[in-house]
Backbone as numpy.savetxt, mean C-alpha at the origin, in Angstrom:
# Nx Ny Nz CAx CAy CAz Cx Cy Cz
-19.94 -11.34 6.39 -18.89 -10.74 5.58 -17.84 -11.80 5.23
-17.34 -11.76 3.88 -16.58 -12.97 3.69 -15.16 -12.28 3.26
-14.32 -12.83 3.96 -12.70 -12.05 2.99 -11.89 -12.81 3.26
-11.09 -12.76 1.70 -9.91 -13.73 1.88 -8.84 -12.66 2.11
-7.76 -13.39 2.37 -6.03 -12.78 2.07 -5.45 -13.41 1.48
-4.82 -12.63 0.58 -3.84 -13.09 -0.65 -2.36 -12.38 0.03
-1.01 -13.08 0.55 0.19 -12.28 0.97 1.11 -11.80 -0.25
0.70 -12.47 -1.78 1.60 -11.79 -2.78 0.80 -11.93 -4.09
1.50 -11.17 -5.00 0.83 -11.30 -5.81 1.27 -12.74 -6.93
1.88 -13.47 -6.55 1.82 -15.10 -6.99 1.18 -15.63 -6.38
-0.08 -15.32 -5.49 -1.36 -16.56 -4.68 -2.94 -15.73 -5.26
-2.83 -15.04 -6.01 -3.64 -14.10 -7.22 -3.90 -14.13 -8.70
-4.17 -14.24 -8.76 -4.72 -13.66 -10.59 -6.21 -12.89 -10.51
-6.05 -12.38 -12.05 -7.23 -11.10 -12.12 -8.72 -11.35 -11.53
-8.96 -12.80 -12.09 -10.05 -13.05 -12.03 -10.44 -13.40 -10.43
-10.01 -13.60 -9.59 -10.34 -13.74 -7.84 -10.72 -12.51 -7.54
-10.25 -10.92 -8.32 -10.64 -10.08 -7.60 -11.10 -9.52 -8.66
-11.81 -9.88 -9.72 -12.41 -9.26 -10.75 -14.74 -9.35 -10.03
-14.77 -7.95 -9.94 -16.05 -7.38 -9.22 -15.95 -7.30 -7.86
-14.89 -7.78 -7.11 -14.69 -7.90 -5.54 -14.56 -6.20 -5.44
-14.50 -6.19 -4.16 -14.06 -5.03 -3.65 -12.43 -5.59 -3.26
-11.54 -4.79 -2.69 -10.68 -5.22 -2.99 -9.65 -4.05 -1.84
-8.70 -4.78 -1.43 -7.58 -3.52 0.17 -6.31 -4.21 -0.19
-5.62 -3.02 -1.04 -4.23 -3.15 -1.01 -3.49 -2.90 -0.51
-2.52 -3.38 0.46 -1.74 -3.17 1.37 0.22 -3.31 1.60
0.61 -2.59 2.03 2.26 -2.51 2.32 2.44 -1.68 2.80
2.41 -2.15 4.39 2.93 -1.23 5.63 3.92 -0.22 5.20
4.96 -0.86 4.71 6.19 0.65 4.41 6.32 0.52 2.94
6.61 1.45 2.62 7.18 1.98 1.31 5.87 2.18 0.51
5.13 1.81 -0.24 4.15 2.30 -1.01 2.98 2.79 -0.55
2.31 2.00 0.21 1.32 2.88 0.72 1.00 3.63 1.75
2.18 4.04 2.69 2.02 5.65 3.06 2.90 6.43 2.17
3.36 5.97 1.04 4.15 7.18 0.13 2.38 7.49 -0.33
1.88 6.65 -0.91 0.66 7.48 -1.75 -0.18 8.14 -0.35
-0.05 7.71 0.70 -0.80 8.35 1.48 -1.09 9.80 1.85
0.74 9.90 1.96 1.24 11.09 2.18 1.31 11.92 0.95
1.58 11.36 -0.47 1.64 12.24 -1.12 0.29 13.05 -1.76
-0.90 12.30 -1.01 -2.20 12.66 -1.87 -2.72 13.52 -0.47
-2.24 13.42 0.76 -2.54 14.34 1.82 -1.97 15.99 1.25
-0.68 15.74 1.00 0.33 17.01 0.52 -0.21 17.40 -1.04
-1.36 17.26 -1.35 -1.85 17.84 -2.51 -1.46 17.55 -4.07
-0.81 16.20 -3.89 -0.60 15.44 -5.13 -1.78 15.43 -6.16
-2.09 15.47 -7.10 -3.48 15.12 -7.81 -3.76 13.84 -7.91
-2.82 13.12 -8.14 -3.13 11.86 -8.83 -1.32 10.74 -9.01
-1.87 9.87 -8.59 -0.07 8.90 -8.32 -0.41 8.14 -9.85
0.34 7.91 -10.92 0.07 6.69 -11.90 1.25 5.83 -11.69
0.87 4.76 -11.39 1.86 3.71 -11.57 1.74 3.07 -13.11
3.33 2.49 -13.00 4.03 2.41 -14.09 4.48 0.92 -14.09
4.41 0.26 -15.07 4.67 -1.07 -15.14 6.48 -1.37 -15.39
7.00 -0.12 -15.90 8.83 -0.48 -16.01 8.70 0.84 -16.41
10.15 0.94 -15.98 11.03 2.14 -15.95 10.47 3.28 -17.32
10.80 2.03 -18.50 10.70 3.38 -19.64 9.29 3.42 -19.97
8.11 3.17 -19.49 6.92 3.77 -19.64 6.50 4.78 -18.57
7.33 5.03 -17.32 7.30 5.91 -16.35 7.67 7.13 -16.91
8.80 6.76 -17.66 9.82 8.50 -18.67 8.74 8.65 -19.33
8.21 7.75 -20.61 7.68 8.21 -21.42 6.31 9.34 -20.42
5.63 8.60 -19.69 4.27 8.62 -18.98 4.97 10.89 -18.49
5.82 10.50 -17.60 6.45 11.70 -17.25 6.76 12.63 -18.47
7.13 12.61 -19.27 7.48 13.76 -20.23 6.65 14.27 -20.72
5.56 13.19 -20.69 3.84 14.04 -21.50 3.30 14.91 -20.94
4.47 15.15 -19.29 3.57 16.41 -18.80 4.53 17.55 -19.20
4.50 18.78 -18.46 5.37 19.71 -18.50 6.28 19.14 -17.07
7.82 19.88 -17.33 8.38 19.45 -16.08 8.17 19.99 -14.94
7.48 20.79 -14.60 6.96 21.67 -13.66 5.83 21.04 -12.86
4.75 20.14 -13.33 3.67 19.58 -13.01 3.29 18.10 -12.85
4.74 17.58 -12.83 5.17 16.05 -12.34 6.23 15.61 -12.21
6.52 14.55 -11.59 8.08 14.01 -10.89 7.91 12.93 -11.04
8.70 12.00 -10.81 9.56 10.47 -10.74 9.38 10.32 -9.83
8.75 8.58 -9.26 9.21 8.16 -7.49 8.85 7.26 -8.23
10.61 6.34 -7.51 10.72 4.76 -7.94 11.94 4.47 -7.63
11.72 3.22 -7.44 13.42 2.55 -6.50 12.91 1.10 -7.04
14.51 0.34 -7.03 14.72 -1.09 -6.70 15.54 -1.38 -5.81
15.51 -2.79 -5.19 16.44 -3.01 -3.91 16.47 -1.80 -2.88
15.82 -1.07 -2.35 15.67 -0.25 -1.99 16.50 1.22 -2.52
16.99 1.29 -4.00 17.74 2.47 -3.95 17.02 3.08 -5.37
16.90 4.65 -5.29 16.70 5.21 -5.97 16.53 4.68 -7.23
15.89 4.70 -8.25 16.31 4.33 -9.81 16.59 5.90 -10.42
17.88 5.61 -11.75 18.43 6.11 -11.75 17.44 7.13 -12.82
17.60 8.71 -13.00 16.99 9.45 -13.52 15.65 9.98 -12.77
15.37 9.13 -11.83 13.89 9.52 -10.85 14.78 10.58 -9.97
12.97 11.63 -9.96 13.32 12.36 -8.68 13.64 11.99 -7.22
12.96 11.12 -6.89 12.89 10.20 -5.04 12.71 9.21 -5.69
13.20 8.54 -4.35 13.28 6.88 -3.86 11.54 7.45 -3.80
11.14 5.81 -3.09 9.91 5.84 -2.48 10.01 5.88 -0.70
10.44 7.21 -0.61 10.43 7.32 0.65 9.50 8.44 0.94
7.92 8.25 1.97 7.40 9.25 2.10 8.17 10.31 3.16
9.62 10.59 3.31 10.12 11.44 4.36 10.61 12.43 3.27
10.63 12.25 2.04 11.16 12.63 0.84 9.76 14.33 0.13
8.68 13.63 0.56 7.53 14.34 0.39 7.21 15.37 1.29
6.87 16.64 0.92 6.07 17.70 1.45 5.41 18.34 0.64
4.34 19.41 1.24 3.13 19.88 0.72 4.01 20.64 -0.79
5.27 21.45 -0.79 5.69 21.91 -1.47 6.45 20.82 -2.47
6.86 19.73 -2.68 7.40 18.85 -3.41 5.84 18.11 -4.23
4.94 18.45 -3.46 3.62 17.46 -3.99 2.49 18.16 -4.47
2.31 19.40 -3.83 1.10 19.78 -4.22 0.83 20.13 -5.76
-0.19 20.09 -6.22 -0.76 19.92 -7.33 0.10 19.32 -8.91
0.91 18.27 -8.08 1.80 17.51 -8.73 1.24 15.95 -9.09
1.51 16.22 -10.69 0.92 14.30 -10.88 2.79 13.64 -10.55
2.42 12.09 -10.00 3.13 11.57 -9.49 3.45 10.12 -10.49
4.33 10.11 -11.22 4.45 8.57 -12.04 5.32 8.20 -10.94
5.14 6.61 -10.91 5.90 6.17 -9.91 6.01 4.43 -10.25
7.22 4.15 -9.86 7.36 2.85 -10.16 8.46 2.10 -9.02
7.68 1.17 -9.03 8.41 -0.42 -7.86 8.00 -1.53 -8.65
8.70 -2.34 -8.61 8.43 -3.47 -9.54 6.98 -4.53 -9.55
7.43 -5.01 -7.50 6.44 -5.75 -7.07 5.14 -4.76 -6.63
5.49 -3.65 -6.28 4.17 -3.34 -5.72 3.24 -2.90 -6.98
3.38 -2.10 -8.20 3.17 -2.18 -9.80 2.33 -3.43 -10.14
3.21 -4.36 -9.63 2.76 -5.81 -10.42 1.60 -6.16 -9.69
1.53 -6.18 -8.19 0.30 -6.34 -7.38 -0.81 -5.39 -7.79
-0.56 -3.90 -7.43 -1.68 -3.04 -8.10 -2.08 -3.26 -9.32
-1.66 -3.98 -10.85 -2.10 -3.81 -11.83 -2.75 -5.43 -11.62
-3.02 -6.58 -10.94 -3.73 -7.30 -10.68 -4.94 -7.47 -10.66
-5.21 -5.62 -9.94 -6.85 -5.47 -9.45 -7.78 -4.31 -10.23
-7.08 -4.27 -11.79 -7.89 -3.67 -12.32 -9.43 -4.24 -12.95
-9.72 -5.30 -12.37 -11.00 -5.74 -12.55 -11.82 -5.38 -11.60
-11.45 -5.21 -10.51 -11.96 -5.18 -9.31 -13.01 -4.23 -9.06
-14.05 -4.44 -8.43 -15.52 -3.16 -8.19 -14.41 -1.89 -7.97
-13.65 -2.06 -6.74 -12.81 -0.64 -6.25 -11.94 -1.26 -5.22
-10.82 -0.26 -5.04 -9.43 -0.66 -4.74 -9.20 0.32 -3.61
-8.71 -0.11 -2.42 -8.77 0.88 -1.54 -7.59 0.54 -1.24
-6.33 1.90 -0.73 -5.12 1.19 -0.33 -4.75 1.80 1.33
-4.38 0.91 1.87 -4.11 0.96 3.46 -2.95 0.99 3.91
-2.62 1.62 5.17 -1.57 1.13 5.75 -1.77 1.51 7.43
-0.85 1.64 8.16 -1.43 2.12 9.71 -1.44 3.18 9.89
-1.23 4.23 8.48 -1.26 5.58 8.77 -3.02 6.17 8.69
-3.83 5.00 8.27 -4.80 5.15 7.67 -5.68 4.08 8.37
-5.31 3.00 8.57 -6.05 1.95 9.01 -7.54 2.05 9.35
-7.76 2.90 10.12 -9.11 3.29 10.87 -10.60 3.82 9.80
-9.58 4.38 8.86 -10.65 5.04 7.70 -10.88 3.33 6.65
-9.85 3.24 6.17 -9.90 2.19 5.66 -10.93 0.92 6.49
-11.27 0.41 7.28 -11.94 -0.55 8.37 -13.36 0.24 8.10
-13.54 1.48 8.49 -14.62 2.19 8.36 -15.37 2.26 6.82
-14.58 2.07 6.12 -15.12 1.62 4.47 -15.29 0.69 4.28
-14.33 -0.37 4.67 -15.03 -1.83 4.91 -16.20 -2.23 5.22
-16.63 -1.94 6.35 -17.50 -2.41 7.28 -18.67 -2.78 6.66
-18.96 -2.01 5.77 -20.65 -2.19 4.64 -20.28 -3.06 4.08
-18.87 -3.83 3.50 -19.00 -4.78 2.42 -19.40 -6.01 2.45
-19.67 -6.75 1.86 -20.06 -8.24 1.96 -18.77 -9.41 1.39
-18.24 -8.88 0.33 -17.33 -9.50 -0.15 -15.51 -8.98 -0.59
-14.84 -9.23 0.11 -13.45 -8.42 0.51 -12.49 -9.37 0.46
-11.81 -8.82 -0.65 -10.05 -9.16 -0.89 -9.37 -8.39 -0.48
-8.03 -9.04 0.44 -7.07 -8.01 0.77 -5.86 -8.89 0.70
-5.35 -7.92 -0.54 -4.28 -8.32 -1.12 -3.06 -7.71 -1.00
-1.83 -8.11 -0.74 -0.63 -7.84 -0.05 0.39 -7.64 -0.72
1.73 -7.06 -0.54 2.68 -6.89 -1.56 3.65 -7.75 -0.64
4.04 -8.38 -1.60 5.11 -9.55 -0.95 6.44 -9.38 -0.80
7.12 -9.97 -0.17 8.82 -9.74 0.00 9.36 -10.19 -1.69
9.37 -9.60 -2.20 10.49 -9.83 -3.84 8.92 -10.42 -5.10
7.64 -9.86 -4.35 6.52 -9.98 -4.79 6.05 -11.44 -4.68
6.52 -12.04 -3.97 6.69 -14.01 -4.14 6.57 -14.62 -2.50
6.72 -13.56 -1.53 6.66 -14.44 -0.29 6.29 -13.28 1.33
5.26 -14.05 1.79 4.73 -13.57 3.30 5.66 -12.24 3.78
5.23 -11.06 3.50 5.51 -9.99 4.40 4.82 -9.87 5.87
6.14 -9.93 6.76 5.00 -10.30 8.23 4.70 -8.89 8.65
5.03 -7.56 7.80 4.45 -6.22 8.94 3.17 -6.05 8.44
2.97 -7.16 6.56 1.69 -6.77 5.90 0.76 -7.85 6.43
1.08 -8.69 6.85 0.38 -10.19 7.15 -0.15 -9.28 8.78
0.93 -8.57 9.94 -0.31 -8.07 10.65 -1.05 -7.08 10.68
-0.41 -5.95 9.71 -1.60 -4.52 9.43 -2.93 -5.50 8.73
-2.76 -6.50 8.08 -3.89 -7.31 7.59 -4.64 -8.18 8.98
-3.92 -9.12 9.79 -4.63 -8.87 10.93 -5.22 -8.31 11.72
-4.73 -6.54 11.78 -4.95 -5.88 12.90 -6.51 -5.01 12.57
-6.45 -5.26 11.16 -7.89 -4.89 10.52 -9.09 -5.57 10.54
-8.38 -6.83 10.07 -9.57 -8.17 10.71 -10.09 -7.82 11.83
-8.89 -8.23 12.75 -9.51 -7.75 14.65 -10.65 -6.40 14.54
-10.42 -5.39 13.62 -11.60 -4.21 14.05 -13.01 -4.74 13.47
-12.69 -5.46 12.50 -14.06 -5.86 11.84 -14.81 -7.08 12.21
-13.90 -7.47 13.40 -14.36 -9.23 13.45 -15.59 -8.96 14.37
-16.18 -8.22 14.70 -17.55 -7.62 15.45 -18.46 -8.26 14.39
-18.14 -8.34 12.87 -19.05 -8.37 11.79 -19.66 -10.06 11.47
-18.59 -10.72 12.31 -19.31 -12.40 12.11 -18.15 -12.35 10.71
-17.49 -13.02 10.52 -16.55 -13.09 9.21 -16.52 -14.44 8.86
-16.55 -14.23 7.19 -16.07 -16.04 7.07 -14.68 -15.96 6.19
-13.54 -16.33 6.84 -12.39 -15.81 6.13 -11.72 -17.15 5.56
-10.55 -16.68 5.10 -9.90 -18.27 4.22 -8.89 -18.30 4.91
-8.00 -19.66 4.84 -6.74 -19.72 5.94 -5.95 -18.47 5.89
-5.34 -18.13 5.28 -4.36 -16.92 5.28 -5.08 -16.08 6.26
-6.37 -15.43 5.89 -7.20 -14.05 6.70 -7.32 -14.84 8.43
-7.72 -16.09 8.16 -7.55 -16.25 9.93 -6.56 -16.33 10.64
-4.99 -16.64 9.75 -4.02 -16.83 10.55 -3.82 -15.54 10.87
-3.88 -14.88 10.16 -3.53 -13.25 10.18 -3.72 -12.55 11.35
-5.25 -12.68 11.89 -6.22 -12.73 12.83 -5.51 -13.13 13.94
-5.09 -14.41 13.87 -4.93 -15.09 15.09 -3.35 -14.83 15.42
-2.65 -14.56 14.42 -1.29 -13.89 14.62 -1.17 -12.51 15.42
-1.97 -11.91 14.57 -2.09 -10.10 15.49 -2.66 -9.95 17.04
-3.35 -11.12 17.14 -3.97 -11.50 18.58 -2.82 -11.79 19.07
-2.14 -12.27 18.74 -1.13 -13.00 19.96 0.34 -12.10 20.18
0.00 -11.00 19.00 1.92 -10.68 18.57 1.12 -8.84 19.17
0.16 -8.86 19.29 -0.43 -7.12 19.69 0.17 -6.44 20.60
0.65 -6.95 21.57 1.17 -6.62 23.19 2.53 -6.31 22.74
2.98 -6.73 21.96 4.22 -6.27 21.00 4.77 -6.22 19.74
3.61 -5.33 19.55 3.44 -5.01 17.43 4.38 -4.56 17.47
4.70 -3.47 18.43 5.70 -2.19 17.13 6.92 -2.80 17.66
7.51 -3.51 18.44 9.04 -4.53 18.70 9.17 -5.49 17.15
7.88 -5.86 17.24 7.67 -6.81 15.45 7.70 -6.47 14.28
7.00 -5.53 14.34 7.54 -4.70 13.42 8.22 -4.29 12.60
9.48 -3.40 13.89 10.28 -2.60 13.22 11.72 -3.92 13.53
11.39 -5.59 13.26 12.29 -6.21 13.41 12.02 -7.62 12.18
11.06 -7.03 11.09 10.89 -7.65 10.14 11.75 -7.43 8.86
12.03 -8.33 7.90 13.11 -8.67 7.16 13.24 -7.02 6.27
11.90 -6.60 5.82 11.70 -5.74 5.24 12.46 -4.30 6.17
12.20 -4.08 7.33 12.01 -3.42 8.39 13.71 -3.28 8.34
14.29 -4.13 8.56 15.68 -4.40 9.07 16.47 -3.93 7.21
16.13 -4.28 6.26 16.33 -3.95 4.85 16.74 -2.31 5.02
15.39 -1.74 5.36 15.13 -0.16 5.11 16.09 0.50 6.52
15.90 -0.33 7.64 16.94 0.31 8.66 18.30 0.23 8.13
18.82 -0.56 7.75 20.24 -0.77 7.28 20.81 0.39 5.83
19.59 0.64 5.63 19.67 1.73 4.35 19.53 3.34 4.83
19.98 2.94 6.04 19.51 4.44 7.04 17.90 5.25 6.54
17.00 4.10 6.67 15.68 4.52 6.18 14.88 4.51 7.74
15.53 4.41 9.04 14.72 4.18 9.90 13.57 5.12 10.37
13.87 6.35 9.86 12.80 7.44 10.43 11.83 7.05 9.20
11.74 6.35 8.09 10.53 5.82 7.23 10.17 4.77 7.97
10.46 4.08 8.10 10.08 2.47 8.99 9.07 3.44 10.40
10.01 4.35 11.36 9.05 5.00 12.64 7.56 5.16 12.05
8.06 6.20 11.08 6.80 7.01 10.62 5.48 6.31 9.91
6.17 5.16 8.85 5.32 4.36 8.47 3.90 3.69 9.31
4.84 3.27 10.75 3.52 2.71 11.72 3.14 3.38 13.29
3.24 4.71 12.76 2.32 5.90 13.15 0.78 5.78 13.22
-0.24 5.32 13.76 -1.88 4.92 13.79 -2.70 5.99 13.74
-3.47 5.61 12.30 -4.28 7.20 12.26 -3.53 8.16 12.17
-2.83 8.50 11.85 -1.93 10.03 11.47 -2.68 10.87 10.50
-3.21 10.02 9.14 -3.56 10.74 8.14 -4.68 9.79 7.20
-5.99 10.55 8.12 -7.01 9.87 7.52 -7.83 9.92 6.62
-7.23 9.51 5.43 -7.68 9.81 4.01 -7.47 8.57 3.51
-8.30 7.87 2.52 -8.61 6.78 1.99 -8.00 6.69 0.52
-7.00 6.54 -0.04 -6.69 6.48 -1.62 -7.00 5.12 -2.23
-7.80 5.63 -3.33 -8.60 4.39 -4.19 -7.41 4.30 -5.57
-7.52 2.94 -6.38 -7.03 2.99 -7.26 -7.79 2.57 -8.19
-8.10 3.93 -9.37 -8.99 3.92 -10.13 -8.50 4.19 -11.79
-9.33 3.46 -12.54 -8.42 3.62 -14.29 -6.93 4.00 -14.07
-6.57 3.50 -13.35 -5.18 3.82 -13.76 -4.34 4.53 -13.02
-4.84 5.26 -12.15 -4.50 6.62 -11.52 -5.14 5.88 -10.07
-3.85 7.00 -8.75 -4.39 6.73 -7.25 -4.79 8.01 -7.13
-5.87 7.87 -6.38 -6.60 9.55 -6.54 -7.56 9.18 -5.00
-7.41 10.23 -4.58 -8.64 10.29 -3.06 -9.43 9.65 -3.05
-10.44 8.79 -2.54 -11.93 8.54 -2.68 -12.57 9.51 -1.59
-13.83 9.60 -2.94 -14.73 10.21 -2.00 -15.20 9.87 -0.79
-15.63 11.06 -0.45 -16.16 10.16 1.53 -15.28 9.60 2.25
């Protein structure tokens, strides 16, 4: 099995993950919002490349059958329903609700991998399902959302280690980034969640009185459902 890691989307372009399979990842804020919101009966998340194609994208529905989720610097943008906080979500705010949603960097990373065979997105709420879809592949990108989209997120650099470690049973041939990753989560495991919840990002969202998102975010296995990102739209995968 061969997989690289990419930590932002400036160590990427289309073509590295154009036919790959492909694991998008960001411990907090985006991907247990889609996690949670496609558990709570969301139909479908579309991300949005800027603000005014999110309105436009949103008004084409009725207002009854979709909402706004999108923030910068961690605060609300203005006219959206929620931040991207999955503490914001329940079965009654989500269910059978399409979701436009916009973040700048994480947008810019997801629209990277529309070449890609298929797009699976992870976090530790999920980890276990996600590894378990892995496991058949031969060829695997896992690509990361970066601090300001430009630099090493360390809670994504070890949910990206801590996945390696389940798969490294498989014989792996990885690229520097995927082994440091590896060899980081080995050494920092005995005290992940102290690391954690004391990363730049981590300390950002605590200071924004976001800490019960930061707890909840690296919750293991909570909610094991796999969201793919497909034409356009985050929607369940099958199986």
């Amino acid at each position: 099995m061969i997989i690289n890691l990419y930590n932002s989307a400036r160590e990427v372009d289309k073509e590295i993950l154009k036919d790959k399979t492909v694991l998008f990842i960001d411990t907090f804020q985006s991907s247990p919002l889609f996690i949670t919101a496609l558990f709570y009966g969301t139909k479908a998340i579309i991300p949005s490349p800027d603000v005014e194609m999110a309105i436009k994208v949103f008004k084409s529905y009725s207002p009854k059958d979709a909402i706004l989720i999108g923030e910068r610097d961690y605060e609300k943008i203005e006219g959206f329903h929620y931040e991207g906080n999955l503490l914001s979500l329940n079965k009654e705010v989500c269910e059978g609700k399409m979701i436009i949603y916009h973040q700048p960097y994480v947008c810019e990373t997801l629209f990277l991998t529309e070449g890609a065979k298929e797009v699976y997105i992870a976090s530790f709420l999920n980890r276990t399902k996600a590894v378990e879809r892995l496991k058949d592949q031969e060829d695997i990108r896992i690509i990361c959302v970066g601090l300001e989209g430009k630099r090493l997120a360390l809670e994504n650099f070890l949910l990206a280690g801590s996945i390696l470690y389940q798969l490294s049973y498989k014989g792996l041939v990885m690229n520097d980034a995927a082994n440091s990753a590896l060899a980081c989560f080995q050494n920092l495991r005995r005290r992940l969640k102290t690391t954690l919840t004391t990363t730049e990002r981590a300390i950002s969202l605590i200071n924004k009185e976001r800490k019960g998102e930061v707890e909840k975010s690296l919750l293991t296995d909570t909610t094991p459902i796999l969201p793919v990102f497909s034409e356009g739209r985050i929607v369940l995968s099958e199986g």
